[in-house]
C-alpha positions as CSV (number, residue, x, y, z in Angstrom):
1,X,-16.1,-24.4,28.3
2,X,-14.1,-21.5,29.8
3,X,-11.1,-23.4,27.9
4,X,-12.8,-23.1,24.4
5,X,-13.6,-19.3,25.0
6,X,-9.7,-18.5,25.7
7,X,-8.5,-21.0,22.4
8,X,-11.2,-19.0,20.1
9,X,-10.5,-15.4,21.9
10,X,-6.5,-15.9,21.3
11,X,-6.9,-17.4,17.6
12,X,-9.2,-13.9,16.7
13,X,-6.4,-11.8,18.2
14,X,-3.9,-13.8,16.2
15,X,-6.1,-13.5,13.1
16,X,-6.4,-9.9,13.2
17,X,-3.0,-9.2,14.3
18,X,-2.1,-10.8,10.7
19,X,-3.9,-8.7,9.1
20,X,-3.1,-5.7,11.1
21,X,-1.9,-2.4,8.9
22,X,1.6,-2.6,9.1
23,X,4.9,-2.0,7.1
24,X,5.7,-4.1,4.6
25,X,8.7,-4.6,1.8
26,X,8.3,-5.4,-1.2
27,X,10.0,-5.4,-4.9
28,X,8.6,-2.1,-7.3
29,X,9.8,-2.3,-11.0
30,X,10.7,1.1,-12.3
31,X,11.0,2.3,-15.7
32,X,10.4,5.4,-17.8
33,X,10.1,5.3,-22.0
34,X,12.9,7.3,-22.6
35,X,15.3,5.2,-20.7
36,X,16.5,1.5,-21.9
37,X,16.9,-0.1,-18.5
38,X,14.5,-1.3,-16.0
39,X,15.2,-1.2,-12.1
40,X,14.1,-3.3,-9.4
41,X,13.5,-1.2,-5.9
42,X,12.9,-2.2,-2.9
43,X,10.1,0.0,-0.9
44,X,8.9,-0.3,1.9
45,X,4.9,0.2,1.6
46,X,1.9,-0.5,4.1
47,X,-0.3,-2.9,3.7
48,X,-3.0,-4.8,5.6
49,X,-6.5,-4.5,7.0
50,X,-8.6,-2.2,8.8
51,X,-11.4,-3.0,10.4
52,X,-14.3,-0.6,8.4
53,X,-18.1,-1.3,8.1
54,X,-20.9,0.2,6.0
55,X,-24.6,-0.4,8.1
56,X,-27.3,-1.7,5.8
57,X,-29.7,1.0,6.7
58,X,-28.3,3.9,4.8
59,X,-28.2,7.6,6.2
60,X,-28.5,10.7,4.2
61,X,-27.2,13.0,6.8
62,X,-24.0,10.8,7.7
63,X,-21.6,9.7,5.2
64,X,-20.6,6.3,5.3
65,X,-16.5,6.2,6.3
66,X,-14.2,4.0,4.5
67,X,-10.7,3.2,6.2
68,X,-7.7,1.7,4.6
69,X,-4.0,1.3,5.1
70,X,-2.3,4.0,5.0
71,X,1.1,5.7,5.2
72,X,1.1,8.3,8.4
73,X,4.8,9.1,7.6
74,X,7.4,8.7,4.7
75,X,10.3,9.8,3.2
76,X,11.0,10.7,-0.2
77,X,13.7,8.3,-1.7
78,X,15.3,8.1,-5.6
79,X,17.2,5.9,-7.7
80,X,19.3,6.2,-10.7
81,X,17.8,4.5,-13.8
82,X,20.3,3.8,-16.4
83,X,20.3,4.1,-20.0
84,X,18.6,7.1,-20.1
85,X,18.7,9.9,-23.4
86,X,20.5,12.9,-22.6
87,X,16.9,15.4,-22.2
88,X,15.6,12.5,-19.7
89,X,15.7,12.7,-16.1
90,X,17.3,9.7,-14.4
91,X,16.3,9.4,-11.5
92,X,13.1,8.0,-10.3
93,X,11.7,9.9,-7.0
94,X,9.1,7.5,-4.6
95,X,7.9,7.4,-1.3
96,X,8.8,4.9,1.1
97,X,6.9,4.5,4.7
98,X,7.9,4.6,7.6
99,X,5.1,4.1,9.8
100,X,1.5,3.0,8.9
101,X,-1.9,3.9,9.9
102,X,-5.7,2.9,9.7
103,X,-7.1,6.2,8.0
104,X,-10.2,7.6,6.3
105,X,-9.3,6.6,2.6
106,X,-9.9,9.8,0.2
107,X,-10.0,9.0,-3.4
108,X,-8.3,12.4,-4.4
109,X,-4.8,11.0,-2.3
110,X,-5.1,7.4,-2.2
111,X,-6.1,4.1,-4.2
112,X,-9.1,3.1,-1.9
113,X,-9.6,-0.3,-3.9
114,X,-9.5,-3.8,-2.4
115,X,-6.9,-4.5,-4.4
116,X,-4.7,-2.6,-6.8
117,X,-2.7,-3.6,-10.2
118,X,-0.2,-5.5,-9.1
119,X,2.5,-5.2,-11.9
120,X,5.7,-8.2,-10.7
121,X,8.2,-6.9,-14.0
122,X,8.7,-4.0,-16.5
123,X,6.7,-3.8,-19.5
124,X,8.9,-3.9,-22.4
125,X,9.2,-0.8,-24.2
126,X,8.1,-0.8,-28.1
């Protein structure tokens, strides 16, 4: 019995250790209408779980709290886009993290969805 309890104790820590907010790098495509090229940039973003709740029994005087993953610090990187018209700016200005963090998620700063628009390539201009 005492055997079973440490298996299913260590496989929850495992399980929410995958899921734990962390850094993570991933591919952004970049492109702006008056420029003819699309770049591929590598970012670093956050991205995981946080543990959050909302009780059934809702209270007017308390606001319910949602947490997501979120960046606690960044910098601010660019890149050079090419073929751009002469009256465009070039480069392309994002931030990348550099340490993550379980926060209250505010809808004026951040995308508090379960999941956001994924785009994996440039949209072709017209």
């Amino acid at each position: 019995m005492v055997t079973r309890t440490i298996v299913l104790l260590i496989m929850g820590l495992i399980s929410q250790a995958s899921q734990a907010c962390d850094l993570e790098n991933v591919t952004m495509f970049v492109e702006k209408t008056q420029c003819s090229e699309c770049l591929a940039v590598n970012v670093t973003i956050c991205s995981g779980y946080c543990r959050t709740w909302d009780p059934n029994m809702k209270n007017v005087l308390k606001r319910n709290l949602q947490v997501s993953c979120q960046y606690e610090k960044f910098n601010y990187l660019e890149s050079l886009i090419s073929g751009c018209t002469p009256d465009e700016d070039p480069f392309f200005r994002f931030p990348s993290a550099v340490t993550c963090k379980c926060l209250a998620c505010d809808p004026e700063l951040v995308d508090c969805t379960e999941q956001s628009l994924g785009l994996s390539s440039c949209i072709v201009n017209p």
